[in-house]
Residue frames as a rotation matrix with the C-alpha (Angstrom) as fourth column:
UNK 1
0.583 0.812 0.000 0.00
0.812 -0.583 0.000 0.00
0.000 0.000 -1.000 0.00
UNK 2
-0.339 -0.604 0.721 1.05
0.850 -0.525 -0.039 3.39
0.402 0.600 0.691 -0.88
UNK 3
-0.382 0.155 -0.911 0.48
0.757 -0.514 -0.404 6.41
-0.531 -0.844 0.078 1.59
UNK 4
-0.511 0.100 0.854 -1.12
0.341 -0.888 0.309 9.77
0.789 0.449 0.419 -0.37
UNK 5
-0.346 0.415 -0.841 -1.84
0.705 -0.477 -0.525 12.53
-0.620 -0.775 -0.127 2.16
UNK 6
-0.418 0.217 0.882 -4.22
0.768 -0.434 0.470 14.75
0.485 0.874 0.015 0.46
UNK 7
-0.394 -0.023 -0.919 -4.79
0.476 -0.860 -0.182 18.46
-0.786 -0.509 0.350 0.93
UNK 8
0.404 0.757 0.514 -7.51
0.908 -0.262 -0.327 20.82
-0.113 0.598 -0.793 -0.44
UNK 9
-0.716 -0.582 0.387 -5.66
0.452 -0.808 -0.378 24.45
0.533 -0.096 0.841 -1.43
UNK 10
-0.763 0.233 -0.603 -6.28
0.378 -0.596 -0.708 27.51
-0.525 -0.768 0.367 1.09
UNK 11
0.368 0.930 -0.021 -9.08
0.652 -0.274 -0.707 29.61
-0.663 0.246 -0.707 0.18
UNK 12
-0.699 -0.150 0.700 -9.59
0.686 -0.418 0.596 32.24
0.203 0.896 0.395 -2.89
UNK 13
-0.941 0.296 -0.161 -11.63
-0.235 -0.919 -0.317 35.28
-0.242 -0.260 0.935 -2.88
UNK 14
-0.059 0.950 -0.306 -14.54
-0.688 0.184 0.702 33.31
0.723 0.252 0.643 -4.78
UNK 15
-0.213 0.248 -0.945 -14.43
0.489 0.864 0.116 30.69
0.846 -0.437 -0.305 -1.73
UNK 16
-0.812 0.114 -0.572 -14.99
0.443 -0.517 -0.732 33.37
-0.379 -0.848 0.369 0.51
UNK 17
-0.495 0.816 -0.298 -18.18
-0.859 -0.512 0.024 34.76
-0.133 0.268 0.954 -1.41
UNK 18
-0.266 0.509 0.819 -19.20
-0.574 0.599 -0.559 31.65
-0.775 -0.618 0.132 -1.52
UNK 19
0.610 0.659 -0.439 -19.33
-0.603 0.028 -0.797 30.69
-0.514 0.751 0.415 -5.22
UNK 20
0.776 0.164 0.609 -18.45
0.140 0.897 -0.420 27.73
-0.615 0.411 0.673 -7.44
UNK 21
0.154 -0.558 -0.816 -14.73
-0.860 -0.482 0.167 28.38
-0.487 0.676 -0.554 -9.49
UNK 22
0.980 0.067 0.187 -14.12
0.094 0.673 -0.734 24.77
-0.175 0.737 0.653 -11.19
UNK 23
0.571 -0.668 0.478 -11.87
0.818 0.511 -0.263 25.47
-0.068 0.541 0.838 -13.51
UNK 24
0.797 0.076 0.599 -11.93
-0.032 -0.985 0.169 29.18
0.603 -0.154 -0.783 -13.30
UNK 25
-0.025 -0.968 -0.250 -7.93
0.821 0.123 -0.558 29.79
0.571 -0.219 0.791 -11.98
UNK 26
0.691 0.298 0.659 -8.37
0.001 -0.912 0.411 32.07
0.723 -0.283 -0.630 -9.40
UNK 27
-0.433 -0.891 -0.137 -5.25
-0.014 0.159 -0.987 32.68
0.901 -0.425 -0.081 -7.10
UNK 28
0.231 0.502 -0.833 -5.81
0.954 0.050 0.295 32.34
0.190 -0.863 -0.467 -3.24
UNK 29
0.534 0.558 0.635 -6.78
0.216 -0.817 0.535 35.16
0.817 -0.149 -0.557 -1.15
UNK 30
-0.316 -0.840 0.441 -4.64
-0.342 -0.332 -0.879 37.16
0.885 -0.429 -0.183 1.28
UNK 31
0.313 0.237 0.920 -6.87
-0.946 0.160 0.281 35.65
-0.080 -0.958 0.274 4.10
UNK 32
0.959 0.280 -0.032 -5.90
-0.282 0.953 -0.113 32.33
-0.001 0.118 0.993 2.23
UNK 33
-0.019 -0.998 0.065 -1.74
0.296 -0.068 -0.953 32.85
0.955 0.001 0.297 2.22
UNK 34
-0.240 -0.279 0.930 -2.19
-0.858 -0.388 -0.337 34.03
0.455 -0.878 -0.146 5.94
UNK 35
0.827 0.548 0.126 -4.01
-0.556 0.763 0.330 30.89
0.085 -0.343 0.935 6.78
UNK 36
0.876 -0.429 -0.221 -1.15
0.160 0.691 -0.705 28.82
0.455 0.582 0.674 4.93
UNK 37
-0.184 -0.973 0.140 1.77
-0.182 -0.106 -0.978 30.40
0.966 -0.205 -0.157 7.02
UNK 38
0.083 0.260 0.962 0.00
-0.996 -0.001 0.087 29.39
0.024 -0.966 0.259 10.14
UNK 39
0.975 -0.104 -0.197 0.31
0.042 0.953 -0.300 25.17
0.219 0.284 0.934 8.52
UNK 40
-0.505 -0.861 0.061 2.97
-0.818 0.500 0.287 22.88
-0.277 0.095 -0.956 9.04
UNK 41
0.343 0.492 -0.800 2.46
-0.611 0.764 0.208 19.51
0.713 0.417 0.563 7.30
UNK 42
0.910 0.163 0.382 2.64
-0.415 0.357 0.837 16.43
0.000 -0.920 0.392 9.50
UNK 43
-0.212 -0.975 -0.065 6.03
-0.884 0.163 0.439 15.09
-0.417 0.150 -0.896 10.45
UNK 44
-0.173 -0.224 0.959 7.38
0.105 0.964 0.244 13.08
-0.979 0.143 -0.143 8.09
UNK 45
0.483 0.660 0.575 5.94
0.653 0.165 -0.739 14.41
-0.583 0.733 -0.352 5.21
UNK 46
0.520 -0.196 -0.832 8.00
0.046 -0.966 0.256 17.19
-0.853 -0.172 -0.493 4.80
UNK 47
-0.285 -0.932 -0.223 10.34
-0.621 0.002 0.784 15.76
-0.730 0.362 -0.580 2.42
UNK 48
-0.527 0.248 0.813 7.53
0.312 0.946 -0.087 13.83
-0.790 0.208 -0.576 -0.08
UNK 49
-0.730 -0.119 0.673 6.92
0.684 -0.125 0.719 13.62
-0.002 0.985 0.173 -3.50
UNK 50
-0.480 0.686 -0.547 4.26
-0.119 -0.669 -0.734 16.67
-0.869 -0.288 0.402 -4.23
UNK 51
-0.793 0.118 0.598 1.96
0.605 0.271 0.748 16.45
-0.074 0.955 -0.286 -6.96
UNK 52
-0.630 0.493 -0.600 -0.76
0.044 -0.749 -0.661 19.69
-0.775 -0.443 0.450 -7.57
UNK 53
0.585 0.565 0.582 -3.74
0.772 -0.168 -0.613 20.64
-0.249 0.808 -0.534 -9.74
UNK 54
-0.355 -0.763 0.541 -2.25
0.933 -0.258 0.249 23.17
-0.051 0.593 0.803 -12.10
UNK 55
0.620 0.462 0.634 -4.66
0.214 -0.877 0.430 25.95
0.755 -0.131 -0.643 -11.43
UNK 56
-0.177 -0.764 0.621 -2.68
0.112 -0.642 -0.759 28.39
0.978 -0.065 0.199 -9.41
UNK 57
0.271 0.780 0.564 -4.64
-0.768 -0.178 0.616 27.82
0.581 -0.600 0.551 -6.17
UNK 58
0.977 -0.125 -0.173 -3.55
0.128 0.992 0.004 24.55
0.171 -0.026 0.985 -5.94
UNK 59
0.394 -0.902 0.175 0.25
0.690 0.164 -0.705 25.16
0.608 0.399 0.687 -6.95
UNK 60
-0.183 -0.334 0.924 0.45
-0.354 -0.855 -0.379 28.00
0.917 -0.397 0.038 -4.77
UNK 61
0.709 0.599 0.373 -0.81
-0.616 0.266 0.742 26.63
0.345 -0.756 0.557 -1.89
UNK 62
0.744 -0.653 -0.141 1.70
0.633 0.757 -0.164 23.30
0.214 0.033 0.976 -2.13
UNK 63
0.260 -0.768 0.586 4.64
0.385 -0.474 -0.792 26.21
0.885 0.431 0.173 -2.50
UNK 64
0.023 0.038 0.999 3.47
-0.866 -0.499 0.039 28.54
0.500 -0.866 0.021 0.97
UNK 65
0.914 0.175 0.366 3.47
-0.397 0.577 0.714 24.53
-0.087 -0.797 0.597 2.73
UNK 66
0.362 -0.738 0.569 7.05
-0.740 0.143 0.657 24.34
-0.567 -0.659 -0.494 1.85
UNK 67
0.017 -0.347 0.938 7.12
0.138 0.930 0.341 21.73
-0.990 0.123 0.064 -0.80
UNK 68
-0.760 -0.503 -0.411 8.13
-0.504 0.058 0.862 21.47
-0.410 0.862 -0.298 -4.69
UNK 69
0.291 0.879 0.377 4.89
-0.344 0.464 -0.816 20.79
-0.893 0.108 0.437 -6.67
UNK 70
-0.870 -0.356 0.342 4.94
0.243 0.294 0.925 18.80
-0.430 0.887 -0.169 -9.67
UNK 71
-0.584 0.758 -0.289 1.94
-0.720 -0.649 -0.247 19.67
-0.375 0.064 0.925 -11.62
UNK 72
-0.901 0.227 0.370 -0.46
0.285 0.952 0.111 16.56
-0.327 0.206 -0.922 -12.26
UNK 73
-0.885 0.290 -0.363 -3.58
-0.371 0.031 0.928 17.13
0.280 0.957 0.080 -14.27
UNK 74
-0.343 0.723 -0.600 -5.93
0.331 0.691 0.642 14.37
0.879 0.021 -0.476 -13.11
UNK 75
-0.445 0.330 -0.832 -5.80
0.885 0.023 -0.465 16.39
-0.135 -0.944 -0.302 -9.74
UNK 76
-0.957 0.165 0.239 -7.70
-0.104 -0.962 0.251 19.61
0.271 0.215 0.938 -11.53
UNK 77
-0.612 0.772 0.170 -10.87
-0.298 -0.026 -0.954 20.45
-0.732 -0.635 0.246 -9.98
UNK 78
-0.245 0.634 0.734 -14.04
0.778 0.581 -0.241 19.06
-0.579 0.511 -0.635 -11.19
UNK 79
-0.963 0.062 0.261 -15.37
0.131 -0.739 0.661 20.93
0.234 0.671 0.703 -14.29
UNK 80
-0.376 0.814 -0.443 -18.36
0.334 -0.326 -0.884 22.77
-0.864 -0.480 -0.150 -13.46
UNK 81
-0.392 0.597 0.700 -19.82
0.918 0.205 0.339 23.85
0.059 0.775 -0.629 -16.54
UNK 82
-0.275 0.521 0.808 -21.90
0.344 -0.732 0.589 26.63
0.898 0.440 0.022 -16.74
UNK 83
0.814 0.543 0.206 -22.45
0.172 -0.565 0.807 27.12
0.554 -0.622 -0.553 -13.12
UNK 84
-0.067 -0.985 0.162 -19.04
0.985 -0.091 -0.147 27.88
0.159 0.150 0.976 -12.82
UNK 85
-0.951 -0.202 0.234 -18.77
0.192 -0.979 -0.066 31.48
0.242 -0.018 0.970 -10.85
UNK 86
-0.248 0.889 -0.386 -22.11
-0.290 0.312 0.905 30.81
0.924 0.336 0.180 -9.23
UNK 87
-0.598 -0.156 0.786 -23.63
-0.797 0.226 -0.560 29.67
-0.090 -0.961 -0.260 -6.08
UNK 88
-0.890 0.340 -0.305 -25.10
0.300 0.939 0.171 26.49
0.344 0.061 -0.937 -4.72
UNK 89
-0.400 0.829 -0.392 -27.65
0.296 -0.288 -0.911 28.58
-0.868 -0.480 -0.130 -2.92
UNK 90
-0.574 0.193 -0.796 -28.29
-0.598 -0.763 0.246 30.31
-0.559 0.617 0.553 -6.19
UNK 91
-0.593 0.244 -0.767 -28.91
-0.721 0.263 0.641 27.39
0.359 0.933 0.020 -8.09
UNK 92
-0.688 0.577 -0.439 -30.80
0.724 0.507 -0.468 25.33
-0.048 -0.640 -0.767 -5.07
UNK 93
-0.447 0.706 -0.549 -33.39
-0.118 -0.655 -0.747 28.83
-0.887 -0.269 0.376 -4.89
UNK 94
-0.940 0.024 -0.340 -34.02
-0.334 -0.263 0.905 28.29
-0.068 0.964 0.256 -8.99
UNK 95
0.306 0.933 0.189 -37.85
-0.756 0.359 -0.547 27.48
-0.578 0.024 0.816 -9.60
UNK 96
0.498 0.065 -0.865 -38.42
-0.411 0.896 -0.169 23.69
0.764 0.439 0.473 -11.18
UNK 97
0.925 -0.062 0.375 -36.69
-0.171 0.813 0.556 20.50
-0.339 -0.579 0.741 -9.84
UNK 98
0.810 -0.519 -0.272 -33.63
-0.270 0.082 -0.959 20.47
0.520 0.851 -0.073 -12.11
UNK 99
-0.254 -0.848 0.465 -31.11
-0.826 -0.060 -0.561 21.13
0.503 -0.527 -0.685 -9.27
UNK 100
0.001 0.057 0.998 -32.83
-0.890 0.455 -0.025 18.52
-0.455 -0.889 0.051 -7.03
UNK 101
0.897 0.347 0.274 -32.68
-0.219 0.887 -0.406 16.06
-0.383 0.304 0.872 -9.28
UNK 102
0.553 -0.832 -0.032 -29.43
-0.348 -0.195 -0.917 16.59
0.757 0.519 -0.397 -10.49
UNK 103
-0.395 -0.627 0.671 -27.95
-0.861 -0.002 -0.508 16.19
0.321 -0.779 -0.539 -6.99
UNK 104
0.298 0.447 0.844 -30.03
-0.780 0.623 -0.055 13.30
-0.550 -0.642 0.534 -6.29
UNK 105
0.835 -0.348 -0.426 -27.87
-0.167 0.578 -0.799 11.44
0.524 0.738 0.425 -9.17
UNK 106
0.791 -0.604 0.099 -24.92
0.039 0.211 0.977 11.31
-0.611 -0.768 0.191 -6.27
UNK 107
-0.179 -0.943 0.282 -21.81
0.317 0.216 0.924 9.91
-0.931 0.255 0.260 -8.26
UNK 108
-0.544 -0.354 0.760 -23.41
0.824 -0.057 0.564 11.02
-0.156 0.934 0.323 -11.71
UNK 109
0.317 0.139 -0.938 -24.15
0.379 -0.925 -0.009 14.40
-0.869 -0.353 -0.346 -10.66
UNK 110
-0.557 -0.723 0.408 -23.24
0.815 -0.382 0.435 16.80
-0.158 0.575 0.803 -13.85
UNK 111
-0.273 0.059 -0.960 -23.32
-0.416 -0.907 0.063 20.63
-0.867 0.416 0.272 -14.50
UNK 112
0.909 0.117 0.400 -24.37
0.370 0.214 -0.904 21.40
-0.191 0.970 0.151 -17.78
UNK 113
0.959 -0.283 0.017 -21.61
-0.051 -0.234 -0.971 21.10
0.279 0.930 -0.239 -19.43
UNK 114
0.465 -0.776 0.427 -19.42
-0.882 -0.365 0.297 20.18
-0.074 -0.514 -0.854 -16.79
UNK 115
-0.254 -0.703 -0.664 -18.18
-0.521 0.678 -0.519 16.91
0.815 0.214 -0.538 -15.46
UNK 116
0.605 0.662 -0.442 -19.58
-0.206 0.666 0.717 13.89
0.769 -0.343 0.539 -13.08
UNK 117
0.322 -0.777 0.541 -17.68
-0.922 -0.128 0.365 12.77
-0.214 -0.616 -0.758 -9.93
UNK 118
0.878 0.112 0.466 -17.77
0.032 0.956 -0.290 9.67
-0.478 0.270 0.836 -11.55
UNK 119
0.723 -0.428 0.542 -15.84
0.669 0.235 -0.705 10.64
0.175 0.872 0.457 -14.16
UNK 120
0.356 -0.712 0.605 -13.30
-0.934 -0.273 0.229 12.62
0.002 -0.647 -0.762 -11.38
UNK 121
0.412 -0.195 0.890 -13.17
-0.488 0.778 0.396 9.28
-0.770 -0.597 0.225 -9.87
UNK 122
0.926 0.009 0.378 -12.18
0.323 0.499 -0.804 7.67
-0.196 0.866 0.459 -13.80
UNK 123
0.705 -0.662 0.255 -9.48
-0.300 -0.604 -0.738 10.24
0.642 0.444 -0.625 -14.40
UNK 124
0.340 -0.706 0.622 -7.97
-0.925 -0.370 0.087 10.14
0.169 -0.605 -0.778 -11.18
UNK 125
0.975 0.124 0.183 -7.70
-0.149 0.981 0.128 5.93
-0.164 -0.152 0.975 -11.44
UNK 126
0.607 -0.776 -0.173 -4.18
0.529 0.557 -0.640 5.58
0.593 0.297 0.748 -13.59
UNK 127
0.185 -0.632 0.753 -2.89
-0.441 -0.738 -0.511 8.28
0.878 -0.237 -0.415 -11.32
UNK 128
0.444 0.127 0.887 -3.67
-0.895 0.118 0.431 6.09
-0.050 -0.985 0.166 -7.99
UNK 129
0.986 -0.097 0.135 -2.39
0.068 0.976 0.209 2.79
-0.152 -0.197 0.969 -9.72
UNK 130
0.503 -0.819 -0.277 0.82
0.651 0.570 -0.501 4.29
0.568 0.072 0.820 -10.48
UNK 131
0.447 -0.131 0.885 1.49
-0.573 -0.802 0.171 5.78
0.687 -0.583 -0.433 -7.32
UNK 132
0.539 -0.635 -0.554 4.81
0.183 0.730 -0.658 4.03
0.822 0.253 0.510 -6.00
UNK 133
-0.738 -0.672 0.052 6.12
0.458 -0.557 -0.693 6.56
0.495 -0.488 0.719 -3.16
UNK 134
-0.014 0.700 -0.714 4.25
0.852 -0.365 -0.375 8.38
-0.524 -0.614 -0.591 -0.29
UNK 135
-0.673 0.031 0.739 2.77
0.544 -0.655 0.524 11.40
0.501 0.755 0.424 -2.29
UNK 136
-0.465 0.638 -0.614 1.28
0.162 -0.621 -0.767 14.62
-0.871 -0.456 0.185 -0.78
UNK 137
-0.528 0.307 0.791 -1.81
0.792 -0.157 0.590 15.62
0.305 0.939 -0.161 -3.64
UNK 138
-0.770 -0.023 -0.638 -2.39
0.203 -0.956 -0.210 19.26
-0.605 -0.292 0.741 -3.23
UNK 139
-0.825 0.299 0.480 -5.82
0.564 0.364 0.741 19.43
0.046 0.882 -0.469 -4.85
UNK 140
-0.891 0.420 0.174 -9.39
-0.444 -0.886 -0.135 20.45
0.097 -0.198 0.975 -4.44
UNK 141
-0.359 0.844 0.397 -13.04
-0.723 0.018 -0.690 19.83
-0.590 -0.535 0.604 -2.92
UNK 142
0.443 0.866 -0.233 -14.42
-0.876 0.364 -0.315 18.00
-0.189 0.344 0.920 -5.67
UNK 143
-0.043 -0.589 -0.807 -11.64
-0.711 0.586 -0.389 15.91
0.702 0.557 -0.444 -6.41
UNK 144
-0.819 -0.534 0.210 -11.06
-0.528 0.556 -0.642 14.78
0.226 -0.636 -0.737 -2.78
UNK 145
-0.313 0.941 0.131 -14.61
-0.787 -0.179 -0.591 14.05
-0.532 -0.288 0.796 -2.63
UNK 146
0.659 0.231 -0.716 -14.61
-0.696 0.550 -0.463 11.93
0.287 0.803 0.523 -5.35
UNK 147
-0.377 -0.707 -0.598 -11.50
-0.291 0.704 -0.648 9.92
0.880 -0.070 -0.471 -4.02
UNK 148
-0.844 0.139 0.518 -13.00
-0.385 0.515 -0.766 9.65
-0.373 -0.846 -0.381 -0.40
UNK 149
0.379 0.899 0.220 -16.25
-0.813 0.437 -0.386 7.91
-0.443 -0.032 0.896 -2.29
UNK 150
0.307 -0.407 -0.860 -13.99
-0.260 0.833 -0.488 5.85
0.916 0.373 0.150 -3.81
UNK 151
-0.625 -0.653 -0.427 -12.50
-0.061 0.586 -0.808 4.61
0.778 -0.479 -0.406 -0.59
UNK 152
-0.758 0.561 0.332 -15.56
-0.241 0.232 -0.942 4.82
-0.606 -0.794 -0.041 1.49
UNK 153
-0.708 0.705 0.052 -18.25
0.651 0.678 -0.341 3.22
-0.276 -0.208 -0.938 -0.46
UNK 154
-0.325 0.738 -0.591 -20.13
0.190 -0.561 -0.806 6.41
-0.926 -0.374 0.042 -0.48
UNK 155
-0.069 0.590 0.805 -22.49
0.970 0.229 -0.085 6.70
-0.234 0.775 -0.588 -3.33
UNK 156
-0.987 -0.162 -0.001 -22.61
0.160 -0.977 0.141 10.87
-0.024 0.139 0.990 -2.94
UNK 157
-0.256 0.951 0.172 -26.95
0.573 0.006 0.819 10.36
0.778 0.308 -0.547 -2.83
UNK 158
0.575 0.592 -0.565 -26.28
0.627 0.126 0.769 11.36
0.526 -0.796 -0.298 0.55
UNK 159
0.714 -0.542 0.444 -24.04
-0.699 -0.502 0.510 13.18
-0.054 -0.673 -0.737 3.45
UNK 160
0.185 -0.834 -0.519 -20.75
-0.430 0.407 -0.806 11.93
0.884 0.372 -0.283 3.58
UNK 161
0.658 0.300 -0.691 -20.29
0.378 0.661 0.648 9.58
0.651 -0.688 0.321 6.22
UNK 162
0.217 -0.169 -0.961 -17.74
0.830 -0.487 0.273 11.46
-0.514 -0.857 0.035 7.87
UNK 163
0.960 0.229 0.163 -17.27
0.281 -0.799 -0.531 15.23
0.008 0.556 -0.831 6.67
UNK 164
0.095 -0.984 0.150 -13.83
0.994 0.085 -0.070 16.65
0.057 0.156 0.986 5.54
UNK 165
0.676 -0.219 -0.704 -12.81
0.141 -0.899 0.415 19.77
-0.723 -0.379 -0.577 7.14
UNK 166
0.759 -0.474 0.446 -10.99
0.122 -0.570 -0.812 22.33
0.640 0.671 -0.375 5.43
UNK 167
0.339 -0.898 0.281 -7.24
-0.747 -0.438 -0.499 23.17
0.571 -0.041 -0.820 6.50
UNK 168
-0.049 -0.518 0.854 -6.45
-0.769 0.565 0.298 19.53
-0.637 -0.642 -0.426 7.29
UNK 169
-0.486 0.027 -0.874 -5.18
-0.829 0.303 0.471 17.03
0.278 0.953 -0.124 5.36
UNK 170
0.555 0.797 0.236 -6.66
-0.809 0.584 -0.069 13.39
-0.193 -0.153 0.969 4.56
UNK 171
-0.535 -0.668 0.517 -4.79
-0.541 0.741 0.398 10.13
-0.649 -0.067 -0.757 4.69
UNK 172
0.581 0.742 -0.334 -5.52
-0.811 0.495 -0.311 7.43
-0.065 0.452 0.890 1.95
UNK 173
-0.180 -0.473 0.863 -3.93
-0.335 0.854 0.398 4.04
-0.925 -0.217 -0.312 1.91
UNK 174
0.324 0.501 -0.803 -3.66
-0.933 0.025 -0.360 3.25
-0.160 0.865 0.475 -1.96
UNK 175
0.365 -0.403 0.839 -3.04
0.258 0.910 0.325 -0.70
-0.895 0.098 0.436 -3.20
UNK 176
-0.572 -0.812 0.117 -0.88
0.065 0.097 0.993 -1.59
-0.818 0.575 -0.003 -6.08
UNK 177
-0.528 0.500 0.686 -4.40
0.809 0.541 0.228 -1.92
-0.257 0.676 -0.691 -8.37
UNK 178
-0.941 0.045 0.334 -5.24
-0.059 -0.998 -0.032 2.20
0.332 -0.050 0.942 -7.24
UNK 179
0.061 0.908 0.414 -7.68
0.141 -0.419 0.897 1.45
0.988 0.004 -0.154 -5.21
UNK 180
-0.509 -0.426 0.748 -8.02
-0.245 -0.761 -0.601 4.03
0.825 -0.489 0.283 -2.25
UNK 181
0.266 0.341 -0.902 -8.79
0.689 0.587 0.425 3.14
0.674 -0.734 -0.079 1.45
UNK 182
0.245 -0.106 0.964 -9.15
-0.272 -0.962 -0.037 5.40
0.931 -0.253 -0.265 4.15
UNK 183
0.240 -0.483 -0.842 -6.82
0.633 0.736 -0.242 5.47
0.736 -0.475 0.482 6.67
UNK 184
-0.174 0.109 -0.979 -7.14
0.713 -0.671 -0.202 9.08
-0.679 -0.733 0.039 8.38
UNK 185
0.236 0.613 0.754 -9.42
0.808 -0.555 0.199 12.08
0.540 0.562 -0.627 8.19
UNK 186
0.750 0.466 0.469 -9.11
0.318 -0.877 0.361 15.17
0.579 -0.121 -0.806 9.08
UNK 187
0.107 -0.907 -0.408 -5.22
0.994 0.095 0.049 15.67
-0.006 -0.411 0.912 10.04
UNK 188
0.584 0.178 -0.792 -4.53
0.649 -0.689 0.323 18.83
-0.488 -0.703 -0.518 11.70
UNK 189
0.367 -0.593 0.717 -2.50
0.698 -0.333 -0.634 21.25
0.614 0.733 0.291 9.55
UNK 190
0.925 0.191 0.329 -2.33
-0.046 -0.802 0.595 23.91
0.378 -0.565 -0.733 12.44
UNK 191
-0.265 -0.882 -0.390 1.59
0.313 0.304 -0.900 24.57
0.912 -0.361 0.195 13.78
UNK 192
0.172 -0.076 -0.982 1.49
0.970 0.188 0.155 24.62
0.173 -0.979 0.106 17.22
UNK 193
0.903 0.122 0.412 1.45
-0.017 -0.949 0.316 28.55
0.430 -0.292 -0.854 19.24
């Protein structure tokens, strides 16, 4: 089994208004680079392979924790589509059923025009089977989401059996075949006062 400690990047000015960026490369926010100098990754890690979505959020984060990102693709946020720059409240208040039904599809959830966690969970497969070395992935919300239903079972119809806090990372235990197994949530990122 193969250790990956995964980590969601600091906030951005559109996570602090509360809207939806996808793909949408927004850099983090000065409350989100103050956050990030207050982290220390856990010990041991300090000195492991990095691997980042390529949006600048991502990469920038990985950088303010100290570590050498490599830039990996398969770990770019899900593609929202058209509701991209958006809220969920917005588009939960919309008149009709569209949104509730949409979300009641769990794993094949899809923006128009975006992308399914399914098909997160598809991409991010050859990346988990050839993962050889303990590997920090520096990534985002929808991705990890999509990897912790892969390793819990969870179907996404529902709440996540246990919820994943922001500014801590997430152990996964990966086998040799890339499939992910959860082996610790919610790891403190906070350095000590």
């Amino acid at each position: 089994m193969t250790a990956l400690l995964v980590i969601r990047h600091a906030p951005t000015d559109w996570n602090e208004s509360g809207l939806i960026q996808g793909r949408t490369d927004r850099p983090l926010s000065e409350a989100g680079r103050e956050e990030l100098r207050r982290m220390r990754l856990p010990a041991g890690w300090e000195d492991a392979l990095c691997l980042a979505s390529p949006l600048r959020r991502a990469m920038e984060t990985a950088e303010l924790l100290g570590l050498a990102p490599v830039a990996e693709p398969r770990l770019v946020e899900m593609d929202w589509g058209a509701w991209e720059g958006r809220s969920l409240a917005e588009l939960r208040a919309a008149p009709g059923p569209e949104m509730a039904r949409n979300e009641a599809r769990g794993l094949d959830f899809r923006p128009p025009g975006g992308e399914s966690p399914r098909e997160v969970q598809e991409r991010l497969r050859p990346l988990l089977e050839r993962l050889s070395v303990p590997t920090i992935a520096v990534t985002h919300k929808g991705v990890l989401r999509a990897l912790y239903a892969m390793a819990a079972g969870w179907l996404m119809t529902e709440k996540p059996p246990q919820k994943l806090l922001n500014g801590h990372a997430h152990l996964f235990a990966v086998k040799p075949d890339g499939t992910p197994e959860v082996d610790r949530l919610n790891i403190l990122l906070k350095a000590p006062p």
